[in-house]
Backbone bond lengths (Angstrom), bond angles and torsions (degrees), N, CA, C in turn:
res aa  C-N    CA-C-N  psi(-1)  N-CA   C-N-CA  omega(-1)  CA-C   N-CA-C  phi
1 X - - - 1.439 - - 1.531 108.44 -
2 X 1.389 109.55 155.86 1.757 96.81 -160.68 1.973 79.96 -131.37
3 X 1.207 97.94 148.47 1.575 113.28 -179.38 1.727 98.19 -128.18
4 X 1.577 112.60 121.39 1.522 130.60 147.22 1.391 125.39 -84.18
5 X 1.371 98.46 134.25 1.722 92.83 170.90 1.499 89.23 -127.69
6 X 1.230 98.88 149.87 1.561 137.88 163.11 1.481 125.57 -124.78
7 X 1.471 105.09 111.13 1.631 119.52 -171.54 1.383 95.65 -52.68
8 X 1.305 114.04 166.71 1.524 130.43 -163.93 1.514 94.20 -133.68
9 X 1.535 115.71 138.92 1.205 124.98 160.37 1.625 114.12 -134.89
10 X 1.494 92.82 115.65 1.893 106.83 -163.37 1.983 102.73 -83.27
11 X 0.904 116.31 118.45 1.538 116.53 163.53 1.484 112.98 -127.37
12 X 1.293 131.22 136.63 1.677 140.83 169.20 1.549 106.31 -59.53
13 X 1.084 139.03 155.33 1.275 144.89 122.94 1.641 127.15 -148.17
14 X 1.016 102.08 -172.25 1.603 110.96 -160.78 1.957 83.52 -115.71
15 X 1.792 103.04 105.23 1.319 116.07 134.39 1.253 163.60 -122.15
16 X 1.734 103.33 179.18 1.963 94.04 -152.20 1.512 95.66 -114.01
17 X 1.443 133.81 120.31 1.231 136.82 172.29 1.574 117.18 -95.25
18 X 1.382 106.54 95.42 0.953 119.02 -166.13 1.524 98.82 -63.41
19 X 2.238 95.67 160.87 1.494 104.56 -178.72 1.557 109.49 -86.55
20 X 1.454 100.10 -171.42 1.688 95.98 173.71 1.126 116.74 -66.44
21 X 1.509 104.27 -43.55 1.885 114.73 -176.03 1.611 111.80 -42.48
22 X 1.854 99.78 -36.16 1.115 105.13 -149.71 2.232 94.79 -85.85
23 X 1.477 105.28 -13.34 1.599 116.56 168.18 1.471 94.32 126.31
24 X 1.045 109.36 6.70 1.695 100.70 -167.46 1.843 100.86 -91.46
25 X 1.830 96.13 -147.29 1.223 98.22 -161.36 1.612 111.35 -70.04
26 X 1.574 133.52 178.72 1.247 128.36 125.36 1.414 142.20 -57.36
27 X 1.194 125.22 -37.68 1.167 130.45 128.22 1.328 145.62 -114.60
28 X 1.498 118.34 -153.43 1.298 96.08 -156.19 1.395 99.09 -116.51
29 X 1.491 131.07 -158.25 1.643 144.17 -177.94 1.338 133.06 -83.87
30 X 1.080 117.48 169.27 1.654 121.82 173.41 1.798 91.95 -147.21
31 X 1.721 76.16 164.52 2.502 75.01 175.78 1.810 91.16 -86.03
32 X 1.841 66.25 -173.28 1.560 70.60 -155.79 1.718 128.46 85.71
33 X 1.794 107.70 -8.61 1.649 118.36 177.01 1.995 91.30 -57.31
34 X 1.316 91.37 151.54 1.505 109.38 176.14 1.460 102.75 -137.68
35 X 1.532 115.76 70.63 1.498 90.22 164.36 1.785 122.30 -118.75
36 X 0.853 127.26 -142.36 1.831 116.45 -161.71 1.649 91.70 -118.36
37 X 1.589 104.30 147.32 1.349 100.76 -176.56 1.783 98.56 -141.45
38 X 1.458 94.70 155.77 1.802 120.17 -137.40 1.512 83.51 -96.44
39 X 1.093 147.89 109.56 1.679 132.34 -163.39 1.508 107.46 -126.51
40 X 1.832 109.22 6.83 1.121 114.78 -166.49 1.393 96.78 -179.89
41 X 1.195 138.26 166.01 1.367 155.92 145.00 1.456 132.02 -51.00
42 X 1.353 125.87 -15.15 1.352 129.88 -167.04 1.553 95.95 -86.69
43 X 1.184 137.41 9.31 1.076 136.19 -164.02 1.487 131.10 31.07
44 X 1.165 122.71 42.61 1.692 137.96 94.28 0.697 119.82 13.69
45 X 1.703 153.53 132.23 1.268 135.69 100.62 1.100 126.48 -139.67
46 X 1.804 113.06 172.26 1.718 111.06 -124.42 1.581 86.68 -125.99
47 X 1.050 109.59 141.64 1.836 109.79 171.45 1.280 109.39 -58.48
48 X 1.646 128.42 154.36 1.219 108.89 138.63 2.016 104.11 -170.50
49 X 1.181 91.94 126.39 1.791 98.57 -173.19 1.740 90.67 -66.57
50 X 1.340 79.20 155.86 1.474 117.52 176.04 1.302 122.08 -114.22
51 X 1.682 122.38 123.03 1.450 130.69 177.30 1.273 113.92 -110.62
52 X 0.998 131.61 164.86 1.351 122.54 157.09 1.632 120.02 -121.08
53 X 0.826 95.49 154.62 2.153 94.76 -141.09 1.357 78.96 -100.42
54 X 1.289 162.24 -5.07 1.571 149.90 118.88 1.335 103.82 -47.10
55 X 1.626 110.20 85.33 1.652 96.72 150.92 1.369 142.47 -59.91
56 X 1.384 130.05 12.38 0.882 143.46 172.80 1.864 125.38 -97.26
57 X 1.681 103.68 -17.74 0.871 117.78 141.32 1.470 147.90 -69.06
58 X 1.397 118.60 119.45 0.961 98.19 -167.20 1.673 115.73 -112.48
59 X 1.308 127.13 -11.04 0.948 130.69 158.99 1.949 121.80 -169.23
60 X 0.872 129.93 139.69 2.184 147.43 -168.44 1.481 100.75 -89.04
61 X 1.050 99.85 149.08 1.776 121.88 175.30 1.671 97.19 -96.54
62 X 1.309 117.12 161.20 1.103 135.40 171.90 1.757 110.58 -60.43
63 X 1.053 117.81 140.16 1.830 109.69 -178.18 1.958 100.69 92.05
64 X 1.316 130.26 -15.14 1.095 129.26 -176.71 1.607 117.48 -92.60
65 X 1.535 120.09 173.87 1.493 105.30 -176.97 1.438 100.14 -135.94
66 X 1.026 143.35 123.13 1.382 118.74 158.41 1.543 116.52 -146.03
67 X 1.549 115.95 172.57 1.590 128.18 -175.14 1.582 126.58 -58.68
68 X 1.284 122.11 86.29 1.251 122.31 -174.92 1.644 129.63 -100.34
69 X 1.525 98.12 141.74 1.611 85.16 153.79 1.330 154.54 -65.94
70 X 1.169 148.94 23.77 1.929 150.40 -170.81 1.508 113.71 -30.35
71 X 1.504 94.20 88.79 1.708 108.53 162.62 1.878 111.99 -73.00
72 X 1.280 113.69 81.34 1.463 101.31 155.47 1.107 141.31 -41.95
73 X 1.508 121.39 135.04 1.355 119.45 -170.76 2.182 94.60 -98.73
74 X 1.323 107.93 94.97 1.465 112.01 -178.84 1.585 114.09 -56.04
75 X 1.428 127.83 112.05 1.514 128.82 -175.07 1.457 84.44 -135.87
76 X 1.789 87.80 167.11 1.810 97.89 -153.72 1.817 91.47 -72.05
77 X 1.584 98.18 -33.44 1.852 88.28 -177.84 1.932 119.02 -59.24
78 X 1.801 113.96 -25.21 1.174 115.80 -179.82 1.774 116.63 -79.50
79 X 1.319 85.69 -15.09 2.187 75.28 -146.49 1.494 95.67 -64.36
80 X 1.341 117.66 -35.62 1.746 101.63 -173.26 1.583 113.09 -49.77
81 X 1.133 122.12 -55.30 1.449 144.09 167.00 1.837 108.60 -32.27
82 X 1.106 95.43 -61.36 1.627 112.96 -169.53 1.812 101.77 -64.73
83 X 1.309 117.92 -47.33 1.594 122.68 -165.07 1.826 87.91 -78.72
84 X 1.023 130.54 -60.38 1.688 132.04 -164.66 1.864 95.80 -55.80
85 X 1.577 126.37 -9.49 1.328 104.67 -158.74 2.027 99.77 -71.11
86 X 0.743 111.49 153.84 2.183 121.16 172.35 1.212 105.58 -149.06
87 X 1.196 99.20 155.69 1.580 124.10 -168.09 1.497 129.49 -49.19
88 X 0.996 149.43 85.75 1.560 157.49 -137.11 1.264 98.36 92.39
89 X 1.250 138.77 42.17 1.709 132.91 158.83 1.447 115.70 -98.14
90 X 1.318 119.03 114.97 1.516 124.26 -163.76 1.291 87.88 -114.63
91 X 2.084 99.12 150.44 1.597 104.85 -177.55 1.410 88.54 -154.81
92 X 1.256 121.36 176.97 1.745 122.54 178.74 1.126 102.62 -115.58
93 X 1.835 128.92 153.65 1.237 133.31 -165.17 1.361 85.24 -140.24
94 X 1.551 104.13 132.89 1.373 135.44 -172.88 1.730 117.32 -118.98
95 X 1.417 100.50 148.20 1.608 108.22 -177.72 1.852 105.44 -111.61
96 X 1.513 124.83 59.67 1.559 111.61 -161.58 1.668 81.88 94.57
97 X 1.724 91.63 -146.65 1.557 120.72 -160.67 1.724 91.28 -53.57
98 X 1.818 105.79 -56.24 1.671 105.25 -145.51 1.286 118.33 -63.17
99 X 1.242 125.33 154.79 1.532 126.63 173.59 1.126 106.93 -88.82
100 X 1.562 143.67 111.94 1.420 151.74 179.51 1.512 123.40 -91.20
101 X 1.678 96.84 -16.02 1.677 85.32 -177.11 1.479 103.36 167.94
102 X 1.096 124.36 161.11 1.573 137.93 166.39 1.112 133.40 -93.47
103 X 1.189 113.08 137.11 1.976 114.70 179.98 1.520 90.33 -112.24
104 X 1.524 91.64 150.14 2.090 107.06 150.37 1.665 96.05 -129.65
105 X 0.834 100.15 146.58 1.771 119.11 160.28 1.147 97.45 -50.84
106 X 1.639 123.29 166.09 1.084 132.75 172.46 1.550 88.24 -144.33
107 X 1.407 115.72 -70.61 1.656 118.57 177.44 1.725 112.15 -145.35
108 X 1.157 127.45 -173.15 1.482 128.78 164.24 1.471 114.44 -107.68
109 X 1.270 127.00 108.12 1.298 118.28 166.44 1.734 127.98 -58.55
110 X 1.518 92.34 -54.94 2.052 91.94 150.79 1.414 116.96 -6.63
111 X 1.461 117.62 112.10 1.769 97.16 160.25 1.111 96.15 -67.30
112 X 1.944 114.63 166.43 1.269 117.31 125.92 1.376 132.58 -31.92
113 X 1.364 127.24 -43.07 1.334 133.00 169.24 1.674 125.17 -33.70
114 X 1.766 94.10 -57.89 1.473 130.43 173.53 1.798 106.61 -54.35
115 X 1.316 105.71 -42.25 1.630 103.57 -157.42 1.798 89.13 -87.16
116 X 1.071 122.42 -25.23 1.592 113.01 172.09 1.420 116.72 -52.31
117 X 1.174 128.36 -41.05 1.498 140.49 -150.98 1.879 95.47 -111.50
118 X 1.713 120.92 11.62 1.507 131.03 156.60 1.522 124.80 -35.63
């Protein structure tokens, strides 16, 4: 049996789960969401689970916004993408084809320290 690891790069942001009207889901999330995120235009995209940094939350309806965690899954095609992301950097997060919703940066939890050793 063969085991991969892929370094992780943790950043916060503030997201928007779009409605259906708006093309997005039918319903809405729980943590633990895993969907693919748009970090650039070349059409790319990069894994990355979703927390929600209110642990007391446990999961948003569609049309709602809130403060999350995004653990990147670091691959040699993401990390350039993933290390350049800064604070007010908005990208779209996709389910497959559909567009489900928007991220902004808020900050990087990653040290610098952490992102050396990528």
């Amino acid at each position: 049996m063969f085991y991969y690891y892929f370094p992780i790069c943790s950043v916060k942001v503030k997201f928007h789960l779009f409605t259906q009207e708006q093309g997005g889901r039918e319903n809405g999330i729980k943590n633990n969401y895993r969907p693919d995120h748009a970090l650039s235009d070349d059409g790319v995209l990069t894994i990355g689970t979703m927390w929600f940094l209110d642990s007391e939350q446990l999961s948003m309806n569609t049309g709602e916004t809130a403060n999350m965690y995004v653990d990147f899954l670091v691959s040699n095609n993401s990390k350039s993408k993933v290390l350049k992301l800064k604070k007010g950097d908005k990208w779209k997060v996709f389910e497959g084809k559909r567009c489900v919703g928007e991220c902004e940066m808020i900050e990087r939890v990653t040290t610098d320290e952490e992102l050396k050793n990528l």
